[in-house]
mmCIF file of the N, C-alpha and C atoms, coordinates in Angstrom:
data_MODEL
# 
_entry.id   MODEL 
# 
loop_
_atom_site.group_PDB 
_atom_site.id 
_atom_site.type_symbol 
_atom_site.label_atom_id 
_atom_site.label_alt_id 
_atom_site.label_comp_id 
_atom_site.label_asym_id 
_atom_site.label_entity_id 
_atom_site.label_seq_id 
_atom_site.pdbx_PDB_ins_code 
_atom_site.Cartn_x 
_atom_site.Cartn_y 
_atom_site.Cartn_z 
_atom_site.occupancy 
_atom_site.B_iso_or_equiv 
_atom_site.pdbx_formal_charge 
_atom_site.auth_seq_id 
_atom_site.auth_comp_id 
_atom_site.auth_asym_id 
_atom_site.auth_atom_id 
_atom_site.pdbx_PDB_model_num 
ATOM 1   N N  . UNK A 1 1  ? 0.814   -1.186 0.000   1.00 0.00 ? 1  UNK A N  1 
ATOM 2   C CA . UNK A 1 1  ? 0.000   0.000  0.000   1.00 0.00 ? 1  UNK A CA 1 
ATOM 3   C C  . UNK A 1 1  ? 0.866   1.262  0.000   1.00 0.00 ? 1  UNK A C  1 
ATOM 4   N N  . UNK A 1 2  ? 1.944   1.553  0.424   1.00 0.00 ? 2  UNK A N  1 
ATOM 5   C CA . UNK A 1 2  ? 2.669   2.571  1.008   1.00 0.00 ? 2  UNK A CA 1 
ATOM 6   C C  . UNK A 1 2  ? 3.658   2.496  -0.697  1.00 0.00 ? 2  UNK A C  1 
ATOM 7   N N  . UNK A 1 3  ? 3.852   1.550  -1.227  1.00 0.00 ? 3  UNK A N  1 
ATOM 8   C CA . UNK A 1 3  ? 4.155   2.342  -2.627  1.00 0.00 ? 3  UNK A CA 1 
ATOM 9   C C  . UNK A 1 3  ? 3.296   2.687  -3.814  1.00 0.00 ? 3  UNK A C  1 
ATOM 10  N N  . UNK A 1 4  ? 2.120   2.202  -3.350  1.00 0.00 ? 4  UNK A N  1 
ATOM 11  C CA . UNK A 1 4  ? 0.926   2.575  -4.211  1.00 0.00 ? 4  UNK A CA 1 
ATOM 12  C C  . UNK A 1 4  ? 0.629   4.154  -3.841  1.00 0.00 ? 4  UNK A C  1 
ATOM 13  N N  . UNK A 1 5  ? 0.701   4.470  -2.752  1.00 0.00 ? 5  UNK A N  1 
ATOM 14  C CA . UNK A 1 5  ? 0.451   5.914  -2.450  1.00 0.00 ? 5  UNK A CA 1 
ATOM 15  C C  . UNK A 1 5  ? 1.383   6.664  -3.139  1.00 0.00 ? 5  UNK A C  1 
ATOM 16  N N  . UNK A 1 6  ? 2.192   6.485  -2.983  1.00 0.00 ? 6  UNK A N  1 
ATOM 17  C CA . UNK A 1 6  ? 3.469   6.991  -3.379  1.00 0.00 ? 6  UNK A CA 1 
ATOM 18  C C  . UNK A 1 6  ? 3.893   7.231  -4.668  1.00 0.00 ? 6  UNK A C  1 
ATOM 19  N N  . UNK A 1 7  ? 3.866   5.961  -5.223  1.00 0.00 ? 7  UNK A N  1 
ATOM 20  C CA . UNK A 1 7  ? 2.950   6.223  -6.753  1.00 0.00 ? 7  UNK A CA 1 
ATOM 21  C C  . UNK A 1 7  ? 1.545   7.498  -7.595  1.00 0.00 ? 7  UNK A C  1 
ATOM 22  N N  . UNK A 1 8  ? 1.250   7.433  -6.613  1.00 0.00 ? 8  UNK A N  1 
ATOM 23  C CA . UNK A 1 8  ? 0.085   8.839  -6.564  1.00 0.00 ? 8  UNK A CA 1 
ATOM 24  C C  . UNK A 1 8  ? 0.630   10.068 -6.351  1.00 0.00 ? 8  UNK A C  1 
ATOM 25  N N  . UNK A 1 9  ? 1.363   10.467 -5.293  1.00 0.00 ? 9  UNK A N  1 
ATOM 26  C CA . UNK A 1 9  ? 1.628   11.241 -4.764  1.00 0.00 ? 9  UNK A CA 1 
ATOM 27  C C  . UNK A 1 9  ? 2.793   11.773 -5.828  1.00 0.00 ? 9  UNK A C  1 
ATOM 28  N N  . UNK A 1 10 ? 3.436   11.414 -6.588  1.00 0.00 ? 10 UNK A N  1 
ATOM 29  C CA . UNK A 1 10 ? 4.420   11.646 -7.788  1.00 0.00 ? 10 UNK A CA 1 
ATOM 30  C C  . UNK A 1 10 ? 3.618   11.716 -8.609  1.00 0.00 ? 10 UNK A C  1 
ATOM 31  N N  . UNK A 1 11 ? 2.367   11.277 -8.955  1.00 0.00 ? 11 UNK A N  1 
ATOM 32  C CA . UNK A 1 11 ? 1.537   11.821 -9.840  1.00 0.00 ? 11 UNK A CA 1 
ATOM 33  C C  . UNK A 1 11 ? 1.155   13.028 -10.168 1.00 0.00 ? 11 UNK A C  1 
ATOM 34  N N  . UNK A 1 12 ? 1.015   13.224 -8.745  1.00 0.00 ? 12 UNK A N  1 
ATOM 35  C CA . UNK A 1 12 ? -0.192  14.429 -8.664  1.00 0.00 ? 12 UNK A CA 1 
ATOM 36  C C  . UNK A 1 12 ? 0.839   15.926 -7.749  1.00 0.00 ? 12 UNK A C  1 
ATOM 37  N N  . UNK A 1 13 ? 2.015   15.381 -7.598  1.00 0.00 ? 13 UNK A N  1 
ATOM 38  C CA . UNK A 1 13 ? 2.731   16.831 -7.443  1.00 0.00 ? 13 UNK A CA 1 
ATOM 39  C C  . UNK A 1 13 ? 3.294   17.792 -7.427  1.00 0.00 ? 13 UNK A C  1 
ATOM 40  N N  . UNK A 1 14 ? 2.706   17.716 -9.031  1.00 0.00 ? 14 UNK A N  1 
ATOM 41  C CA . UNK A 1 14 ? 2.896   19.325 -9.595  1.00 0.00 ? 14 UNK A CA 1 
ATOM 42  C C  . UNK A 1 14 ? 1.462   19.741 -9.268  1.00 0.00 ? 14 UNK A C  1 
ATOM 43  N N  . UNK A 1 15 ? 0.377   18.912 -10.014 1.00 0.00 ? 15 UNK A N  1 
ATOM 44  C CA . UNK A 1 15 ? -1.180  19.361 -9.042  1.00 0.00 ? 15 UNK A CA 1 
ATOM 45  C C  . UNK A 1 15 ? -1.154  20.328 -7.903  1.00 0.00 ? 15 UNK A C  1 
ATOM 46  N N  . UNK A 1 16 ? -0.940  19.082 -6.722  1.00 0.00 ? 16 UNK A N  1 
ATOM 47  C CA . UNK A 1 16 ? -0.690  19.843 -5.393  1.00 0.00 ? 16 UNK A CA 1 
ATOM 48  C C  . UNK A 1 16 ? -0.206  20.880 -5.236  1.00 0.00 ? 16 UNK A C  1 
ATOM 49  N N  . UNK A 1 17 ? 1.389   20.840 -6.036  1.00 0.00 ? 17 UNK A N  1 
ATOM 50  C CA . UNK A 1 17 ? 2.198   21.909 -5.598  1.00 0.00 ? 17 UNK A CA 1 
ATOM 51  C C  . UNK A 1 17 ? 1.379   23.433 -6.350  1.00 0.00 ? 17 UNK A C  1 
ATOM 52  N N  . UNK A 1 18 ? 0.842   23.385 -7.232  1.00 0.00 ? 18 UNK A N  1 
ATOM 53  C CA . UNK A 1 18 ? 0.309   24.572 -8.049  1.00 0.00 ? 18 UNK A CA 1 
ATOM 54  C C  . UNK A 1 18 ? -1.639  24.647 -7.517  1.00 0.00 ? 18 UNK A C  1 
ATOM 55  N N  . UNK A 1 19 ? -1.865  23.811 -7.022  1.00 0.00 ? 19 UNK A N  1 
ATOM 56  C CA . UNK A 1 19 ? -3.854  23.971 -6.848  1.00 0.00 ? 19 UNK A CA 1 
ATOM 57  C C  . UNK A 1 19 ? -3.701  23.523 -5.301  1.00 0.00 ? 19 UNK A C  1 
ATOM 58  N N  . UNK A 1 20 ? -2.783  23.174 -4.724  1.00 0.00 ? 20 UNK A N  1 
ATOM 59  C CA . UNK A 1 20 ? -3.559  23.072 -3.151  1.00 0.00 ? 20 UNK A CA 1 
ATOM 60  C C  . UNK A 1 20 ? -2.506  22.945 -1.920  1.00 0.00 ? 20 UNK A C  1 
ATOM 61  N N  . UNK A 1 21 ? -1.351  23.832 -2.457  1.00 0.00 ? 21 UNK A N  1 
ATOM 62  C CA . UNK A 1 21 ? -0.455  23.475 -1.335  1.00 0.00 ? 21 UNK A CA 1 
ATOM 63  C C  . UNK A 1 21 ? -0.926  24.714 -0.489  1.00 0.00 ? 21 UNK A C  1 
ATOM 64  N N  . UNK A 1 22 ? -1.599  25.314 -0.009  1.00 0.00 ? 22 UNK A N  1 
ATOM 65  C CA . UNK A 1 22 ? -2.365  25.646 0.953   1.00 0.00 ? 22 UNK A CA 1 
ATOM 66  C C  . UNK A 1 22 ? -3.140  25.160 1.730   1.00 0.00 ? 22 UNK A C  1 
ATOM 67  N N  . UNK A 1 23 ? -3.617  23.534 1.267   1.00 0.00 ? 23 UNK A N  1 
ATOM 68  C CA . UNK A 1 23 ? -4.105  22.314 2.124   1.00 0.00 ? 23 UNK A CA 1 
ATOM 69  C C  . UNK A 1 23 ? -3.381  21.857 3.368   1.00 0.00 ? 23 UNK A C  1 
ATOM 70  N N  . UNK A 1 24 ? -4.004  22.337 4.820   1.00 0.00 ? 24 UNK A N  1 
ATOM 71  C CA . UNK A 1 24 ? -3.183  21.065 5.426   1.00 0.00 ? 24 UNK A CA 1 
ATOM 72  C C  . UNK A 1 24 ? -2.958  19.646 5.170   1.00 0.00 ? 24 UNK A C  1 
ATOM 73  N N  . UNK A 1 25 ? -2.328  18.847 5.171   1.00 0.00 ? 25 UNK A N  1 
ATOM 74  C CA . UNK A 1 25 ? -2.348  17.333 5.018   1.00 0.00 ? 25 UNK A CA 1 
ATOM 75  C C  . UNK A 1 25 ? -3.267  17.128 6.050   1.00 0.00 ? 25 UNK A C  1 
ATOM 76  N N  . UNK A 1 26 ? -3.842  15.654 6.075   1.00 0.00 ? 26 UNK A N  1 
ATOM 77  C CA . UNK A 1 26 ? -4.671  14.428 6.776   1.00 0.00 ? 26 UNK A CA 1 
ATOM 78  C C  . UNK A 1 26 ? -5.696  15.044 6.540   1.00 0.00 ? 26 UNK A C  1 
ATOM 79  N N  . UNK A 1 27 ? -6.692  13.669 7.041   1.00 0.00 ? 27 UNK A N  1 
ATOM 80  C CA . UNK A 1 27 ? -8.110  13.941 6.853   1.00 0.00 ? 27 UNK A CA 1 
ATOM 81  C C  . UNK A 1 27 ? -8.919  13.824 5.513   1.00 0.00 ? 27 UNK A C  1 
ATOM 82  N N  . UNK A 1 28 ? -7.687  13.499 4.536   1.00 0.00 ? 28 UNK A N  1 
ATOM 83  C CA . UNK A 1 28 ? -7.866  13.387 3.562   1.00 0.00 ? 28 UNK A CA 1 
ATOM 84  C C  . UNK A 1 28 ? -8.478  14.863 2.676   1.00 0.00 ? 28 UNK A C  1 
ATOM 85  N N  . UNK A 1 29 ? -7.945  16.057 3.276   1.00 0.00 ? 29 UNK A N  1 
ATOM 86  C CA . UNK A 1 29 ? -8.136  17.047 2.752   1.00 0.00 ? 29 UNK A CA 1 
ATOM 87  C C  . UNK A 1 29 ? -7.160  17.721 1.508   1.00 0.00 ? 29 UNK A C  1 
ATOM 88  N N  . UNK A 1 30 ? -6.117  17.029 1.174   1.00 0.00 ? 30 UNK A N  1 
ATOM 89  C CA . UNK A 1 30 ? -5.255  17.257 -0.408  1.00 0.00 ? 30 UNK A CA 1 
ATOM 90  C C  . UNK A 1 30 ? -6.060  16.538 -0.964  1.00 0.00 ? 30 UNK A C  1 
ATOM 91  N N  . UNK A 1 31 ? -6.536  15.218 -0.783  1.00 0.00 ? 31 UNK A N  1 
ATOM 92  C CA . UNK A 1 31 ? -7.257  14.434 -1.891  1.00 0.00 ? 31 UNK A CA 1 
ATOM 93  C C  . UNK A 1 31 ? -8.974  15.265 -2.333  1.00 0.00 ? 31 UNK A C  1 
ATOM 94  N N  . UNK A 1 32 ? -9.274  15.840 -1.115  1.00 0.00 ? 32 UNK A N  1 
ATOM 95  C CA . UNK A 1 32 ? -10.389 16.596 -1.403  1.00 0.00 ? 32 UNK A CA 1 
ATOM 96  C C  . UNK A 1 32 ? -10.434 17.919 -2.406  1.00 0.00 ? 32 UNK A C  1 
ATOM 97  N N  . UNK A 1 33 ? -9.469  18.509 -1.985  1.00 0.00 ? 33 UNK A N  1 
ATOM 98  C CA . UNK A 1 33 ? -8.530  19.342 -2.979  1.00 0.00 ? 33 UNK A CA 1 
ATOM 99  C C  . UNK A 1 33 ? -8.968  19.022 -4.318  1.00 0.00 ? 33 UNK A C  1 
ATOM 100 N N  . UNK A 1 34 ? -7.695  18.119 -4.560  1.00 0.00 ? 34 UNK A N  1 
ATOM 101 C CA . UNK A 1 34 ? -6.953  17.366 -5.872  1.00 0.00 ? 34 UNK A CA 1 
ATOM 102 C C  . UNK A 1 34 ? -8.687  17.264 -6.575  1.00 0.00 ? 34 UNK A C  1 
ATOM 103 N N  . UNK A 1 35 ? -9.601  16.668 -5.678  1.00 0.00 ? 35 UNK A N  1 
ATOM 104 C CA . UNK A 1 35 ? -11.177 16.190 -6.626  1.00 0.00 ? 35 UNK A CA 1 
ATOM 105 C C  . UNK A 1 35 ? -11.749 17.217 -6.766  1.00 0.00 ? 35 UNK A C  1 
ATOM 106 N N  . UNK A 1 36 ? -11.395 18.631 -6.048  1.00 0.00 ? 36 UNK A N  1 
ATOM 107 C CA . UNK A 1 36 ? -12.588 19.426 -5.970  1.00 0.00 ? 36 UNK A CA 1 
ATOM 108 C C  . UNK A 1 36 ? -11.594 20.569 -7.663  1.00 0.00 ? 36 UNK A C  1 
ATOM 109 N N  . UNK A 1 37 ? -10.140 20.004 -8.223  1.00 0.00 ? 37 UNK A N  1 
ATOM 110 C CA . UNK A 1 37 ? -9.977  21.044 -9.313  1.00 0.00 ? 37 UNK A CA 1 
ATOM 111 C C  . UNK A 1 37 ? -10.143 19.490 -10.676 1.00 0.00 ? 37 UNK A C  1 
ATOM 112 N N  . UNK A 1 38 ? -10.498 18.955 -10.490 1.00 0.00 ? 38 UNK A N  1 
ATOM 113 C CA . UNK A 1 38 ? -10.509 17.754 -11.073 1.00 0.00 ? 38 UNK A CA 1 
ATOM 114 C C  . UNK A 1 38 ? -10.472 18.255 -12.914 1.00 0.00 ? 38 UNK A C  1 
ATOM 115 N N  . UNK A 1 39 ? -10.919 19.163 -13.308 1.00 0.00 ? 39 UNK A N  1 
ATOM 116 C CA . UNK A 1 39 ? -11.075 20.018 -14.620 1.00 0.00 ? 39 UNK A CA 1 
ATOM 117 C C  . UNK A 1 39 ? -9.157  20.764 -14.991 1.00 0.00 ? 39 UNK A C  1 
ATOM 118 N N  . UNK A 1 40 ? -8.935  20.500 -13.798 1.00 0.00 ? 40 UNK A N  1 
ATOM 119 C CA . UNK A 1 40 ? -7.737  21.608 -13.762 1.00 0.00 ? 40 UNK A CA 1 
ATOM 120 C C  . UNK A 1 40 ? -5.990  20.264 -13.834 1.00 0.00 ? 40 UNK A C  1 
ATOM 121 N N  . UNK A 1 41 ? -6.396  19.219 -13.639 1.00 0.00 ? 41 UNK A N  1 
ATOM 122 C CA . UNK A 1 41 ? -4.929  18.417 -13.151 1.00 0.00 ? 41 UNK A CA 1 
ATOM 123 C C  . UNK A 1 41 ? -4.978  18.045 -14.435 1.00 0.00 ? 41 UNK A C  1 
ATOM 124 N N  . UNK A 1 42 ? -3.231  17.039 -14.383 1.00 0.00 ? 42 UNK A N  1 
ATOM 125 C CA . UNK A 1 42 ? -3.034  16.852 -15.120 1.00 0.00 ? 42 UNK A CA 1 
ATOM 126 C C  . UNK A 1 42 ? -3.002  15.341 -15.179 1.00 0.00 ? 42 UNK A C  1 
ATOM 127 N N  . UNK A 1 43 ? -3.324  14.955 -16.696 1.00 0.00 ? 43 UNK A N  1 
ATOM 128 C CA . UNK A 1 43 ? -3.485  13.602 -16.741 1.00 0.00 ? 43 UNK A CA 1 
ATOM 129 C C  . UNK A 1 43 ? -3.109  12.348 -15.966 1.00 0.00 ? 43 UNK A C  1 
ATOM 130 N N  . UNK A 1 44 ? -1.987  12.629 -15.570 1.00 0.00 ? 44 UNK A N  1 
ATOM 131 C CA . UNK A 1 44 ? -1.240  11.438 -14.859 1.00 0.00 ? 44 UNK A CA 1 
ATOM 132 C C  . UNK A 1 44 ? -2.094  11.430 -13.131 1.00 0.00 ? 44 UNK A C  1 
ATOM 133 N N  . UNK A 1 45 ? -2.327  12.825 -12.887 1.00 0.00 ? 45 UNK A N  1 
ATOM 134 C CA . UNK A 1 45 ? -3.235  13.117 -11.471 1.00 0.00 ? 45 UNK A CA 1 
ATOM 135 C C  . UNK A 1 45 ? -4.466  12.261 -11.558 1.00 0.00 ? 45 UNK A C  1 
ATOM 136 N N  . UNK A 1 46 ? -4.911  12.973 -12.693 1.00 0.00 ? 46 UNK A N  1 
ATOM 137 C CA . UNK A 1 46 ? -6.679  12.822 -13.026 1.00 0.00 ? 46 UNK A CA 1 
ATOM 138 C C  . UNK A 1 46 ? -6.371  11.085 -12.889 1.00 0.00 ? 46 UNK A C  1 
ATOM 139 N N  . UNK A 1 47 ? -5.782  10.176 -13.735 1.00 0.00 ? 47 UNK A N  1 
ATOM 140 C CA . UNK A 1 47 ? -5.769  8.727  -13.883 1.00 0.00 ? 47 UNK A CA 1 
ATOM 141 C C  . UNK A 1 47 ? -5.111  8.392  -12.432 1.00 0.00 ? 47 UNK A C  1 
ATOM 142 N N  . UNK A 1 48 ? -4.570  8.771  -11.554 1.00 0.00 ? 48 UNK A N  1 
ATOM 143 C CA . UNK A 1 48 ? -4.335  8.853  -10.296 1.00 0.00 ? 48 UNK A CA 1 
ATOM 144 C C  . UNK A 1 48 ? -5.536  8.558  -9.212  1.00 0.00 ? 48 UNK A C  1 
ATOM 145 N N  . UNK A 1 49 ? -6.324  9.518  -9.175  1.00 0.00 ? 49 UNK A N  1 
ATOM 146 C CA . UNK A 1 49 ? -6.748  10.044 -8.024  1.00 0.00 ? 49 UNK A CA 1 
ATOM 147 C C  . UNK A 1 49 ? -8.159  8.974  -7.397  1.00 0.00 ? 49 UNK A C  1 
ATOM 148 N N  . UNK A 1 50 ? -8.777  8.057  -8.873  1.00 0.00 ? 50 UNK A N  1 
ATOM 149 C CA . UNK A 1 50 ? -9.293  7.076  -8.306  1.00 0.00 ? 50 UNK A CA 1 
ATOM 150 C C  . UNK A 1 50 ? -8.819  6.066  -7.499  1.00 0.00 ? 50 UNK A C  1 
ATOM 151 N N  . UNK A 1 51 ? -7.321  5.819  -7.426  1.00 0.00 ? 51 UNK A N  1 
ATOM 152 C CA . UNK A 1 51 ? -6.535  5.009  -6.845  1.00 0.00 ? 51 UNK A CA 1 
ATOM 153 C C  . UNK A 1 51 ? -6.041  5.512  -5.610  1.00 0.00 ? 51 UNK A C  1 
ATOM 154 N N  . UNK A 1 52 ? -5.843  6.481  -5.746  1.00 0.00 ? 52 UNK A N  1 
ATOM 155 C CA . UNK A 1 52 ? -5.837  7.339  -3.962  1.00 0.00 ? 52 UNK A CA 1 
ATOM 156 C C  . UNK A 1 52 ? -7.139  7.293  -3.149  1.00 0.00 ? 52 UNK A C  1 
ATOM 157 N N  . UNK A 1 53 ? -8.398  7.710  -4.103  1.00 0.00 ? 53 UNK A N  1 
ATOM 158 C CA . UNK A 1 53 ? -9.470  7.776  -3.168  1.00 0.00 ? 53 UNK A CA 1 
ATOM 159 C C  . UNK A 1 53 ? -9.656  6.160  -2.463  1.00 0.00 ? 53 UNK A C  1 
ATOM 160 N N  . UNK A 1 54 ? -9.553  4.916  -3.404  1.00 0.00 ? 54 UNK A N  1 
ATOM 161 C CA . UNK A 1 54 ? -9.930  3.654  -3.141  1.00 0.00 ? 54 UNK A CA 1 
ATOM 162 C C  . UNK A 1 54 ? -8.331  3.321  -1.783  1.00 0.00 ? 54 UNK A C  1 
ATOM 163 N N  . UNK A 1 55 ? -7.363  4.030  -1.932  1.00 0.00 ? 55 UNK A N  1 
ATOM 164 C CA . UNK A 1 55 ? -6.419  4.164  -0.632  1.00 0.00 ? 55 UNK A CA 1 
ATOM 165 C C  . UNK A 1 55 ? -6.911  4.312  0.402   1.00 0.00 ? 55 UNK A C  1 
ATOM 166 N N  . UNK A 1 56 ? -7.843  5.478  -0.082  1.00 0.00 ? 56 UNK A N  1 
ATOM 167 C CA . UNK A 1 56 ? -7.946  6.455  0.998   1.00 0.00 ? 56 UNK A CA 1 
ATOM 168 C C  . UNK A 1 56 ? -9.255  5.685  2.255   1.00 0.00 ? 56 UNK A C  1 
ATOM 169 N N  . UNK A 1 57 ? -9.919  4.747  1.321   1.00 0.00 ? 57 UNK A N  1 
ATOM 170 C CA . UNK A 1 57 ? -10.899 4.050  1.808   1.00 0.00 ? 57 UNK A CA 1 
ATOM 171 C C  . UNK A 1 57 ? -11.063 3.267  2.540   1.00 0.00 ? 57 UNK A C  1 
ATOM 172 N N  . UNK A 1 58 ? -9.871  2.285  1.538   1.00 0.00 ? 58 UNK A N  1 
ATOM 173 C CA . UNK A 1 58 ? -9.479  1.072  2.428   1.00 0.00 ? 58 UNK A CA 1 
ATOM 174 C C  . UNK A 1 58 ? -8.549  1.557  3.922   1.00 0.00 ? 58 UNK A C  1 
ATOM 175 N N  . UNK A 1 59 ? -7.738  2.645  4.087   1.00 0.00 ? 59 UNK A N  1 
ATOM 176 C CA . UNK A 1 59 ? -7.561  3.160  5.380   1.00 0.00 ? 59 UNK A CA 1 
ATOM 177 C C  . UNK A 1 59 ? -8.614  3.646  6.289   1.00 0.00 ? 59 UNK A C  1 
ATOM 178 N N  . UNK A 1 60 ? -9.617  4.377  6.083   1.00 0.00 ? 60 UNK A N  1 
ATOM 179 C CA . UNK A 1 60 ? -10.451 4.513  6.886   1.00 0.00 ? 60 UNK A CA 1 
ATOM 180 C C  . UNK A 1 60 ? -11.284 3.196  7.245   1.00 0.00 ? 60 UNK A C  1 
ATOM 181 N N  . UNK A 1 61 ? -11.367 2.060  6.438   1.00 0.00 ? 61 UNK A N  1 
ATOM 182 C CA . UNK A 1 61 ? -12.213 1.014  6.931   1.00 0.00 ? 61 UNK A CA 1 
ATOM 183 C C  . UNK A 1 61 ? -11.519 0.074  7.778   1.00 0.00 ? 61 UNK A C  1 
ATOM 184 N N  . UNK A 1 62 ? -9.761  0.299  8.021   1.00 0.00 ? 62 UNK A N  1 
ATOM 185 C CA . UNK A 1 62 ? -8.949  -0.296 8.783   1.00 0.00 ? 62 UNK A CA 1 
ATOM 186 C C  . UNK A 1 62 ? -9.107  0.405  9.803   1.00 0.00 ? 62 UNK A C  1 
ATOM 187 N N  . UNK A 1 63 ? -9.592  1.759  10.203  1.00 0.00 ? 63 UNK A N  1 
ATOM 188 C CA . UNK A 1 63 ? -9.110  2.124  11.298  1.00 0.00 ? 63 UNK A CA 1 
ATOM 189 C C  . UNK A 1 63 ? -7.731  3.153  11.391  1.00 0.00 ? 63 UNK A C  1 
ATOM 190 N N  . UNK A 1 64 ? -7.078  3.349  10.435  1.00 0.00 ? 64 UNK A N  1 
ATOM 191 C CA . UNK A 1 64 ? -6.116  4.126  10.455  1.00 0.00 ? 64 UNK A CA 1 
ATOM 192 C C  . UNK A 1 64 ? -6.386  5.343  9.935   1.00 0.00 ? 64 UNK A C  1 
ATOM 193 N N  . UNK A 1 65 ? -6.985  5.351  9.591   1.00 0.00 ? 65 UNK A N  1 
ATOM 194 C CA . UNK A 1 65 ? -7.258  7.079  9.053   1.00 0.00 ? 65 UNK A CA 1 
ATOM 195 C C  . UNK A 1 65 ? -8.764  7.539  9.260   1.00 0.00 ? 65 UNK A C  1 
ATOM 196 N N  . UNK A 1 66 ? -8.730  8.736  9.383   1.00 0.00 ? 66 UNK A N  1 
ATOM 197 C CA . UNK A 1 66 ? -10.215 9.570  10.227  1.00 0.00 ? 66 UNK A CA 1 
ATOM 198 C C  . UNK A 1 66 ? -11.243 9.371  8.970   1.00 0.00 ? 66 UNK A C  1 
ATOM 199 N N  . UNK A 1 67 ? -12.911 8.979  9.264   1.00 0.00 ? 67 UNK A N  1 
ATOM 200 C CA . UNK A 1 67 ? -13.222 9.312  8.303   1.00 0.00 ? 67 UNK A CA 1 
ATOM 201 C C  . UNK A 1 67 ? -13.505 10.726 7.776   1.00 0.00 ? 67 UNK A C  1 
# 
């Protein structure tokens, strides 16, 4: 899991760095971000970010991350 994120996270950060590095991290609030310019990223993000959210899921249904 932890290079699948990671994998994402090189996706999507030029995204971040240009549409939401004013996001605190956790809580899943960059990924909320990243979906809420979804018109605006760039391909490799956009084909990304279903694979972060389904991350992001399977952590909250473990218990490790807030929903």
């Amino acid at each position: 899991m932890r290079n699948e994120a990671r994998t994402v996270m090189q996706a999507c950060r030029t995204d971040y760095e240009s549409l939401c590095s004013n996001v605190a991290p956790g809580g899943g609030r960059i990924l909320a971000c990243l979906q809420s310019h979804a018109g605006q990223l760039t391909s490799s993000c956009a084909q990304a970010l279903p694979r972060a959210q389904a991350l992001r899921d399977s952590a909250v249904s473990a218990g490790v991350a807030p929903k």
